[in-house]
Structure formats: C-alpha cells, structure tokens
C-alpha positions, 0 to 999 in steps of 0.5 A, spaced: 500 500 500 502 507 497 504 511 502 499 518 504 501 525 504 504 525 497 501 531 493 495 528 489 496 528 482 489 531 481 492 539 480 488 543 486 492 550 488 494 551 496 490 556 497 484 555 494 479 550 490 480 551 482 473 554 479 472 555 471 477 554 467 478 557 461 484 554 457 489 557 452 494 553 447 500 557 445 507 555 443 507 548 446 504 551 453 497 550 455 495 556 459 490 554 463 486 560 465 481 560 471 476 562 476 478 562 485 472 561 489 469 566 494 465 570 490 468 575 486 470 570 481 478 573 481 481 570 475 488 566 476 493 563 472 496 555 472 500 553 466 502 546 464 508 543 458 505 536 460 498 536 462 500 534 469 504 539 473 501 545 473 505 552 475 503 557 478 503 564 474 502 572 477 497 575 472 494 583 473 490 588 470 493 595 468 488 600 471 487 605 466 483 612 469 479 613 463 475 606 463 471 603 469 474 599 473 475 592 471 472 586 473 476 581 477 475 577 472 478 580 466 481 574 463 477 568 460 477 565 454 482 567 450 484 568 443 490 571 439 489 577 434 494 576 428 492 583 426 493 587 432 499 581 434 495 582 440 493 576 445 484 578 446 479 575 451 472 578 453 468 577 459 461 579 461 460 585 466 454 591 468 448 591 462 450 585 459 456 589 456 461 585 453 468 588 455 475 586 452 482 585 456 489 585 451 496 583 453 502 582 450 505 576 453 498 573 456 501 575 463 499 583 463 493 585 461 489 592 459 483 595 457 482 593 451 477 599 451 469 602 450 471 601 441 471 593 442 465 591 446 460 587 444 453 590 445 448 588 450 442 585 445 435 587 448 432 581 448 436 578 454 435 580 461 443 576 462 449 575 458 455 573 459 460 568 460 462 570 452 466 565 447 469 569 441 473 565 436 474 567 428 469 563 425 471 561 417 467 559 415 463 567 416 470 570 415 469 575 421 469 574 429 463 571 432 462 571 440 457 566 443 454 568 450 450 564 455 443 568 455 437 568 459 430 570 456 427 571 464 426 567 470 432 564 474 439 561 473 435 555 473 431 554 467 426 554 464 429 560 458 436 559 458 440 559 452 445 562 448 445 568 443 451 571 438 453 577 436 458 578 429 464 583 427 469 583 421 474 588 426 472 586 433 470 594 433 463 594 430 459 588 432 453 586 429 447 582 433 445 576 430 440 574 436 437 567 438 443 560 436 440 556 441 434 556 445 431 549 446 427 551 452 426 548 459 433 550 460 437 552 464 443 558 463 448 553 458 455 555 462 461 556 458 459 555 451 464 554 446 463 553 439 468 549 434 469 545 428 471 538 428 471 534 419 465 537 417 461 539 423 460 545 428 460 542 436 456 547 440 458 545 447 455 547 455 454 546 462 447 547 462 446 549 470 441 546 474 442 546 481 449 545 479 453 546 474 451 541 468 455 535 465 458 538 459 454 537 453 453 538 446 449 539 441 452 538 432 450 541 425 452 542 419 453 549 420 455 554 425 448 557 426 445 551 426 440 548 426 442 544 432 441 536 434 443 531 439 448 526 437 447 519 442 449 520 447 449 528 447 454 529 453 461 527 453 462 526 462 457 526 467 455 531 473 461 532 477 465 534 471 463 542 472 463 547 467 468 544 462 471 547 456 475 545 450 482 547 446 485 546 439 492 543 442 496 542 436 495 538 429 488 536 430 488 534 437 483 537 442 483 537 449 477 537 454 479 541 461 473 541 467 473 540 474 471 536 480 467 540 486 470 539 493 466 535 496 460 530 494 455 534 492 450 529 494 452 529 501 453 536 503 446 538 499 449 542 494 455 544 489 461 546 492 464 551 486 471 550 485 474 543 486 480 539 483 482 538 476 480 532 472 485 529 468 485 532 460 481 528 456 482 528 448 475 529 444 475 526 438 470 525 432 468 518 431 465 516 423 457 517 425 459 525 427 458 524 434 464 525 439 468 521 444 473 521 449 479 519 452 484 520 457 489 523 453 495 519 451 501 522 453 497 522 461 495 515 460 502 512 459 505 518 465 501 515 470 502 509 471 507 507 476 509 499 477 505 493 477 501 491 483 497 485 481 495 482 475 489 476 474 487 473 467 480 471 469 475 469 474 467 469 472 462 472 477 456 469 478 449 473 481 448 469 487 455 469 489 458 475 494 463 476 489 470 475 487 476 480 492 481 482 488 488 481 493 491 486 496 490 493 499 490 499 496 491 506 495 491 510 488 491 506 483 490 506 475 486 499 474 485 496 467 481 489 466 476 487 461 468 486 463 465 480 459 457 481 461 453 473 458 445 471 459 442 475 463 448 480 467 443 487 467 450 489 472 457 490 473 460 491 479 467 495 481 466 495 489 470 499 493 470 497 499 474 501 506 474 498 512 470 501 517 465 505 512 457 504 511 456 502 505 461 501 499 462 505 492 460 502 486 463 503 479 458 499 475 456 498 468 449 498 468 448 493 461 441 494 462 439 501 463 446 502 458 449 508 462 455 507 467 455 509 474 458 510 480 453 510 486 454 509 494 448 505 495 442 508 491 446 515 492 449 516 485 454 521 484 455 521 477 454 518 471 454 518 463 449 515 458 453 509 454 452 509 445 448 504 443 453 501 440 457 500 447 460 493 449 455 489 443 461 485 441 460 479 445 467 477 445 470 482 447 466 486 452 467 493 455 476 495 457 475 500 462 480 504 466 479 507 473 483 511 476 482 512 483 485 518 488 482 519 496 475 521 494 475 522 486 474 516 482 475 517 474 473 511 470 474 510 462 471 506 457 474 503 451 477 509 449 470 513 448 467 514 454 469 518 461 465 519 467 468 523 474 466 523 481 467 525 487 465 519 492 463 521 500 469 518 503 477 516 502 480 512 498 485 510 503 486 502 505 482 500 500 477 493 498 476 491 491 470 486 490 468 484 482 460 482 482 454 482 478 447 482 477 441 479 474 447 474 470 454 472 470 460 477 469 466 474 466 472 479 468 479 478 463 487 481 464 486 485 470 491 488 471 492 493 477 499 498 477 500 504 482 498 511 480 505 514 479 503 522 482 508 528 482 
C-alpha cells in the first residue's frame, strides 16, 4: 500500500479550490486560465508543458483612469489577434456589456477599451460568460454568450445568443443560436469545428453546474441536434471547456467540486482538476473521449497485481481482488453473458457504511458510480457500447482519496467525487441479474508528482 501525504496528482492550488477554467494553447504551453472561489470570481493563472504539473503564474490588470474599473475577472477565454499581434479575451460585466482585456505576453493585461465591446442585445435580461473565436467559415469574429430570456439561473429560458464583427470594433447582433427551452443558463459555451461539423458545447446549470454537453450541425448557426449520447462526462465534471492543442488534437479541461455534492446538499464551486481528456470525432459525427495519451502512459507507476480471469456469478458475494490499496490506475476487461443487467467495481474501506460502486449498468446502458442508491455521477453509454460479445467493455479507473475517474474503451469518461477516502482500500468484482466474466486485470500504482 502507497504511502499518504504525497501531493495528489489531481492539480488543486494551496490556497484555494480551482473554479472555471478557461484554457489557452500557445507555443507548446497550455495556459490554463481560471476562476478562485469566494465570490468575486478573481481570475488566476496555472500553466502546464505536460498536462500534469501545473505552475503557478502572477497575472494583473493595468488600471487605466479613463475606463471603469475592471472586473476581477478580466481574463477568460482567450484568443490571439494576428492583426493587432495582440493576445484578446472578453468577459461579461454591468448591462450585459461585453468588455475586452489585451496583453502582450498573456501575463499583463489592459483595457482593451469602450471601441471593442460587444453590445448588450435587448432581448436578454443576462449575458455573459462570452466565447469569441474567428469563425471561417463567416470570415469575421463571432462571440457566443450564455443568455437568459427571464426567470432564474435555473431554467426554464436559458440559452445562448451571438453577436458578429469583421474588426472586433463594430459588432453586429445576430440574436437567438440556441434556445431549446426548459433550460437552464448553458455555462461556458464554446463553439468549434471538428471534419465537417460545428460542436456547440455547455454546462447547462441546474442546481449545479451541468455535465458538459453538446449539441452538432452542419453549420455554425445551426440548426442544432443531439448526437447519442449528447454529453461527453457526467455531473461532477463542472463547467468544462475545450482547446485546439496542436495538429488536430483537442483537449477537454473541467473540474471536480470539493466535496460530494450529494452529501453536503449542494455544489461546492471550485474543486480539483480532472485529468485532460482528448475529444475526438468518431465516423457517425458524434464525439468521444479519452484520457489523453501522453497522461495515460505518465501515470502509471509499477505493477501491483495482475489476474487473467475469474467469472462472477449473481448469487455469489463476489470475487476480492488481493491486496490493499491506495491510488491506483486499474485496467481489466468486463465480459457481461445471459442475463448480467450489472457490473460491479466495489470499493470497499474498512470501517465505512456502505461501499462505492463503479458499475456498468448493461441494462439501463449508462455507467455509474453510486454509494448505495446515492449516485454521484454518471454518463449515458452509445448504443453501440460493449455489443461485441467477445470482447466486452476495457475500462480504466483511476482512483485518488475521494475522486474516482473511470474510462471506457477509449470513448467514454465519467468523474466523481465519492463521500469518503480512498485510503486502505477493498476491491470486490460482482454482478447482477447474470454472470460477469472479468479478463487481464491488471492493477499498477498511480505514479503522482
């Protein structure tokens, strides 16, 4: 069993919890700009070469006496001007006024001043969380916003609006991009192209900052439909943003909240940094995704343990994986035959009520990670998902104190936060309603900084 103490591999700051994050890719480096908790959401700034070890880098705002004061998060998204040699982000402020931010070096920043913001657009009694990107296929800059058409945060009038310019000084508005109501505020929207098809991703907020979830078209102003499954994690990957992270690599970034949500009765906002995912398109236009290649390999320490295979039947406890354990990168084939409705992963620490499970629902065709009937995340599977028999479903689960992140045939991801730490650890194969054949399982040490 590993040693405790050591910093966890999932990236969280000494101060402070990472809230929403905003990443930027530039010359190999990824910045990774983000919100601190606390109310005033003050922009900070974490900068990786390796996606694994997070730097900290002081950035400021230069006052400027002729502008109003700058919100304390002046830098979001950010995109780099060619024309100016300028690096831009926007961020939303008082009338639903979108103003801009610019640096030269990505660490000091300015007002941008009152030629560059995006007007407020009269049909929205909020906007914010703006995204803007050069849009190729229209030739000019287009800025998406989170908008609300009245109620609460909540829903049911959430959706998102854009606005237009050729030189990011005259901006033309372009009104309604989503709004499929019943919605709540669709958080950090982007909107990027992947082959031949527009992906228009969200947060949608209901009581707590959504999946991340997607919508696709032919064209970047729609009309908008949802692929199956239309989400790329579950709940507990908050407010996730992607970036284009050279050739055509795309990496997804999101967090996971401090605290089980379902335990202490709401969200925690702010957490710890999930592991980067690689999103990729698959042949029917839908996504998928993965746990980046260069982190796959990175964090996998030595090998603890290994099993070619044992069958579980549903009358049976299950089968106890030998050994004690800490943090830990398991692989194993799942093999479900006859009349399985479930696969089960148990974690089970001595002394605790209840274990977590991480079980492959084959009947309900989603995968879940839950303590008794308490689920704390989940994700739909494809249709597709685990339909050749021979070779079932590879799933990967990597397991750190409280957060649990599980990885499926290279096209799935789901994160959670559990109740309880993962500190001198169990783990149980079972099954339900019929046989579960378990293959290669595989069990190595999670090799952190």
């Amino acid at each position: 069993m590993e040693e405790t103490g050591k910093p966890l591999l999932h990236y969280i700051h000494p101060q402070h919890a990472v809230g929403d994050v905003h990443p930027f890719y530039w010359q190999g480096t990824v910045y990774l700009y983000y919100l601190k908790p606390g109310g005033r959401y003050e922009a900070a700034l974490l900068r990786s070469d390796d996606l694994l070890h997070w730097e900290e880098a002081a950035i400021s705002h230069e006052p400027d006496s002729l502008m109003p004061p700058q919100k304390p998060y002046f830098v979001l998204g950010v995109f780099y001007d060619a024309a100016s040699g300028l690096f831009r982000s926007y961020f939303g402020s008082e009338g639903n006024v979108m103003r801009g931010s610019v640096s030269d070096d990505l660490l000091v920043w300015r007002a941008a001043g009152e030629a560059c913001n995006i007007p407020a657009q009269a049909a929205y009694t909020v906007q914010r969380d703006p995204f803007v990107f050069w849009n190729e296929a229209e030739s000019c800059y287009w800025a998406i916003m989170t908008s609300r058409k009245g109620g609460g945060n909540s829903g049911p009038h959430g959706g998102i609006s854009y606005a237009s310019s050729a030189d990011l000084r005259h901006w033309t508005p372009r009104g309604d991009l989503f709004f499929p109501g019943g919605m709540g505020d669709p958080e950090c929207p982007e909107l990027f192209r992947m082959g031949d098809s527009w992906y228009l991703l969200y947060s949608a907020y209901d009581h707590r900052v959504g999946r991340p979830s997607y919508r696709v078209s032919a064209q970047p102003t729609g009309p908008w439909t949802a692929c199956e499954p239309d989400c790329l994690d579950g709940s507990d990957l908050a407010a996730a943003q992607t970036v284009a992270a050279g050739g055509d690599r795309r990496l997804l970034f999101g967090w996971i909240p401090l605290h089980d949500t379902e335990t202490i009765g709401h969200q925690y906002w702010g957490g710890h940094l999930a592991l980067p995912r690689e999103i990729y398109r698959l042949a029917d236009g839908s996504l998928a995704s993965r746990l980046e290649p260069g982190v796959s390999k990175r964090i996998r320490g030595e090998r603890l343990g290994g099993w070619p295979s044992v069958v579980v039947e549903p009358a049976e406890e299950g089968w106890n994986v030998p050994g004690v354990y800490e943090r830990i990168d398991m692989e194993l084939d799942v093999l479900p035959t006859g009349a399985c409705t479930q696969a089960v992963i148990r974690l089970l620490r001595p002394g605790a009520a209840m274990p977590t499970d991480v079980v492959w629902d084959v009947a309900g065709r989603r995968l879940v990670i839950a303590t008794a009937d308490v689920v704390h995340s989940d994700v739909p599977l494809r249709a597709s998902a685990g339909r050749d028999d021979a070779a079932g479903m590879r799933l990967r689960l990597v397991i750190e104190a409280d957060i649990v992140e599980l990885f499926a045939d290279d096209t799935t991801s789901l994160a959670a936060r559990i109740p309880l730490q993962l500190n001198g650890f169990a783990l149980r194969l079972a099954s339900a309603g019929g046989a579960v054949a378990y293959a290669g399982v595989e069990v190595y040490r999670l090799k952190v900084r």
